[in-house]
C-alpha positions in Angstrom: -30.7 19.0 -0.7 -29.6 16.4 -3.2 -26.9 17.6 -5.3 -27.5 16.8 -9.1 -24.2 16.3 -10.4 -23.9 17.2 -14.6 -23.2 14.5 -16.7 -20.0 15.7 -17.5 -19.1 15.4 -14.0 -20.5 12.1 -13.5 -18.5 11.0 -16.9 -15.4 12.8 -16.2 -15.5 11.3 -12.7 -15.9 7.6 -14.6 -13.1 8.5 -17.2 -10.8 9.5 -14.3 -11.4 6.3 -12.1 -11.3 4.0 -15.0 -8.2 5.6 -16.4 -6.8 4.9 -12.7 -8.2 0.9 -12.5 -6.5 0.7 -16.3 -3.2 1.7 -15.2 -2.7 -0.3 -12.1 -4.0 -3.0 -14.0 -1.5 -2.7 -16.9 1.3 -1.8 -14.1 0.4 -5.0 -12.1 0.5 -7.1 -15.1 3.3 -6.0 -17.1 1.4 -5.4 -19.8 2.9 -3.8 -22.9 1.5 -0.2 -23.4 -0.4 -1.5 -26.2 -4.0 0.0 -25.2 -5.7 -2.6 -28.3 -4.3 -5.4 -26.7 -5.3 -4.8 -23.6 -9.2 -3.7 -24.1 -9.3 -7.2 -26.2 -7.6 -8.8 -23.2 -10.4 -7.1 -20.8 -12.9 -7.9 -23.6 -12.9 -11.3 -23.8 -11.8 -12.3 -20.7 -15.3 -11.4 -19.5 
């Protein structure tokens, strides 16, 4: 049997993992703690 995960699971799994990627990647980079910064960073890097 499949098990159908809710999507406040699935999302709070996301949330979680991204939080995780978002910290090592502001620890790894010595970013300042300044979230806006960062998101624009990520943003238009891509």
């Amino acid at each position: 049997r499949i098990h159908h995960y809710s999507v406040s699971e699935v999302s709070k799994c996301l949330r979680n993992s991204f939080c995780n990627l978002f910290y090592s990647f502001i620890q790894n980079n010595k970013f300042p703690p300044n979230i806006f910064a960062v998101i624009k960073f990520i943003i238009f890097q891509n």
